[in-house]
N, C-alpha and C positions, 0 to 999 in steps of 0.2 A: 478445559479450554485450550490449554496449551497443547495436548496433544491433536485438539484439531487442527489448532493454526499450523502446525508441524506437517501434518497431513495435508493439510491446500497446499502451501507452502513447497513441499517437497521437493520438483523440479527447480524451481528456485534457488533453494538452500543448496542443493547440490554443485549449480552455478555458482553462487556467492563460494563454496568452501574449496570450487577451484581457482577463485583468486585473493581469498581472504584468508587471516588466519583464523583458528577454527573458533577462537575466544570471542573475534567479532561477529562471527559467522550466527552464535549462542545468545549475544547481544540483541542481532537485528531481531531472533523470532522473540527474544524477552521485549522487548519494545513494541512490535506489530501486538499482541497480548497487553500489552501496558494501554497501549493506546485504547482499543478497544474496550477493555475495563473502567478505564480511568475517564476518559474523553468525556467532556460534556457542552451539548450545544452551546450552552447562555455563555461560558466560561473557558471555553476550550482548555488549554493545557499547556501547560510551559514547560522546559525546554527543563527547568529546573524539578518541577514537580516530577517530569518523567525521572527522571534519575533519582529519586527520592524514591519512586514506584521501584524502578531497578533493583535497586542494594533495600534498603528500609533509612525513614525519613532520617535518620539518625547519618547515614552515610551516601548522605543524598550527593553530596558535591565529589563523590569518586564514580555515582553512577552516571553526574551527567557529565564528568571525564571518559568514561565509557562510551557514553552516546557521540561526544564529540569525536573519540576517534572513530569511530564507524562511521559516521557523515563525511567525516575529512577523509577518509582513507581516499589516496589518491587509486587504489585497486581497482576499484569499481564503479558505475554510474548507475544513473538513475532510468538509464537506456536498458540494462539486465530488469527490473520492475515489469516497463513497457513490455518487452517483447515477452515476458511471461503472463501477465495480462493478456496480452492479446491471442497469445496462443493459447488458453484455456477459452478466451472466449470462443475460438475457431473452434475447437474440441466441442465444446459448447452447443454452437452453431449445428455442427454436423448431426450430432448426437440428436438434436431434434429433426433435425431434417430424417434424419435416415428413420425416426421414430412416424414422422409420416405426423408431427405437431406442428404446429402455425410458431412462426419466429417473429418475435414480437420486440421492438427497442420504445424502448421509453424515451422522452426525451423530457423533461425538464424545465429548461429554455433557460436555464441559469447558463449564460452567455458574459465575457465581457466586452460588448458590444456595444452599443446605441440599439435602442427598438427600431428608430428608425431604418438600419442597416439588418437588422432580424427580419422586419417586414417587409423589407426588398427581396429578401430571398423566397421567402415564405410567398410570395407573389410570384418570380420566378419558375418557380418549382410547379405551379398550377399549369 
């Protein structure tokens, strides 16, 4: 599993290890991994559990020291995520197009909105 998420990941991690030191760099893909294993709908996951995931439950409170300074690092934001997101989905995108497939977005509608302000658009847009 880990070396998939290493593998998505890649362009990413290369961004983060040019403004991160490379310990927290080691942190975020152990975390993105934690998360995904560990995560559960009913329960989610705390902040503590993860760092317990991290090191083992025994040296749970150095891993979510861990985790804490990777969220804090002033280095980086949450803006390197977006734009890596978004540029695989353009990757994405093309790849089907150029495949000559139908591109299809799912939407959801988990919105924090009003309905009533969903239904105006959705009205709109007709």
């Amino acid at each position: 599993m880990g070396q998939q998420v290493e593998q998505f990941l890649h362009p990413l991690l290369l961004c983060l290890d040019l403004v991160l030191d490379r310990r927290l760099v080691r942190t975020f893909v152990q975390v993105v991994v934690a998360i995904i294993v560990h995560r559960s709908r009913s329960t989610g996951l705390w902040l503590s559990e993860l760092g317990g995931v991290l090191l083992s439950p025994d040296h749970g409170p150095a891993g979510t020291k861990r985790l804490s300074n990777l969220l804090l690092s002033p280095k980086w934001s949450s803006l390197l995520i977006d734009v890596f997101l978004w540029n695989r989905a353009k990757t994405f995108v093309k790849q089907l197009q150029e495949a000559g497939q139908p591109i299809l977005a799912l939407w959801d509608s988990c919105v924090l909105e009003k309905p009533e302000s969903l239904a105006g658009r959705c009205d709109s847009a007709r």
